[in-house]
C-alpha positions in Angstrom: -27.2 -65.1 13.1 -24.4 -63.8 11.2 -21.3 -61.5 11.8 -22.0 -58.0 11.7 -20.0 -55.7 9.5 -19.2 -52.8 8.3 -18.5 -54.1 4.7 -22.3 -55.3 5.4 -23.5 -52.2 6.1 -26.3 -49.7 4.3 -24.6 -46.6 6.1 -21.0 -47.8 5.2 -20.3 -44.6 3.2 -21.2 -42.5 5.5 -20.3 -43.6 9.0 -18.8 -42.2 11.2 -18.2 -44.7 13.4 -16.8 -47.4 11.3 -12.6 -47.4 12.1 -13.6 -46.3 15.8 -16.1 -49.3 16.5 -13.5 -51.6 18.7 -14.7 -55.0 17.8 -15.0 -54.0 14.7 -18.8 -53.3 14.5 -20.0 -56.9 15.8 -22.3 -54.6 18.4 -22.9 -51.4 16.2 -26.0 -49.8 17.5 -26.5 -48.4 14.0 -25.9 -51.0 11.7 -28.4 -52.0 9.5 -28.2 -54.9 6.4 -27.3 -53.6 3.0 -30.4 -55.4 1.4 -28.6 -54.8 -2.4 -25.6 -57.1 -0.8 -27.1 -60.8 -1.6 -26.6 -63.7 0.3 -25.1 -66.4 -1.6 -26.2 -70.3 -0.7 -24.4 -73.1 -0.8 -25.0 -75.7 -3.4 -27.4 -78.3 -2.6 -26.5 -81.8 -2.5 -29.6 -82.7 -4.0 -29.6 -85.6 -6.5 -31.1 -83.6 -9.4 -28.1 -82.2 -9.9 -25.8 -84.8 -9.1 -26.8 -87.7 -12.3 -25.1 -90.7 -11.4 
């Protein structure tokens, strides 16, 4: 699972909460995934696109 935060968050413009969250909104009851923030993956080490 990963980190919480508020740089992660859909409400991040208009919390409230966000510089008086102690641990820095790692237990925020209200956050909630920005789904326009993508996750970036790794590279794969695959062998396609390594040609030897």
């Amino acid at each position: 699972m990963s980190r919480q935060s508020c740089a992660v968050c859909a409400w991040r413009e208009n919390c409230n909460k966000r510089f008086s969250v102690c641990d820095g909104g790692a237990r925020c009851p209200d956050f909630s995934r920005d789904i326009s923030i993508k996750d970036t993956e790794p590279p794969s080490n695959s062998k396609e696109s390594h040609p030897k």
